[in-house]
N, C-alpha and C positions, 0 to 999 in steps of 0.2 A: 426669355420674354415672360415667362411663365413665374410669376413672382408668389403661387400660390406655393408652389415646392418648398420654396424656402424658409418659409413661413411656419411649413408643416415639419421641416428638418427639427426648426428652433423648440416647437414646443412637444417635440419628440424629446429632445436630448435635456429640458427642463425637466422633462417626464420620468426620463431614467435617471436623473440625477435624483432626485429627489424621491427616487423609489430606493436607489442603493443609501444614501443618507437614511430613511428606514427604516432599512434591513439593518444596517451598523448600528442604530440606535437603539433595536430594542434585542440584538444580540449581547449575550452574557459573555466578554471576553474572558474572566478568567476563570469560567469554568470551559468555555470551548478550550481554553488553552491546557489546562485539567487535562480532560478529556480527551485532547490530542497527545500529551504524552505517557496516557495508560494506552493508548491506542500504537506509540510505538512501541512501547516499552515490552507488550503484547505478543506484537509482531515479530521481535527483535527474537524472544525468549520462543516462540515456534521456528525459527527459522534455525536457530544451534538445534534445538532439539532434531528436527529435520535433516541438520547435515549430519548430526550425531549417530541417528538412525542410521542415514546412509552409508557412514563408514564402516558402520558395525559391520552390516548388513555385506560389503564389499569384504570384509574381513573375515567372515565365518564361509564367505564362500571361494574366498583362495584357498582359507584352513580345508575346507572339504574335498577342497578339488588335488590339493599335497595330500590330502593323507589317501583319497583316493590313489594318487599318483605311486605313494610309497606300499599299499597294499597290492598293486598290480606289480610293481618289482619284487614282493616278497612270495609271489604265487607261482 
């Protein structure tokens, strides 16, 4: 019955439409698009380093824990 609702739906949804039209309009796409892939490329290049670390890291501590292992047989 309340015919003010719908009213207010419509020039809500005019409202965001033509807020996101906008936004699209005065953003730079090919430098966001730039930007997004120095932004993976980034990412990509910390995350090997990262696991790089991690193996080392997994790898100097079995080496420690065998030579350990081999000094305690040698004593």
């Amino acid at each position: 019955m309340n015919t003010g609702t719908e009213h207010t739906h419509s020039h809500l949804s005019v409202f965001l439409l033509g807020a996101i039209l906008n936004i699209l309009a005065v953003v730079d796409l090919p430098s966001l698009m730039d930007y997004s892939i120095k932004a993976i490329a980034g990412g990509l290049i910390w995350l090997i380093f990262s696991q790089i670390h991690e193996a080392l890291k997994i790898r100097m501590k079995n080496k420690d824990a065998q030579k350990n292992k081999t000094d305690k047989n040698n004593d």
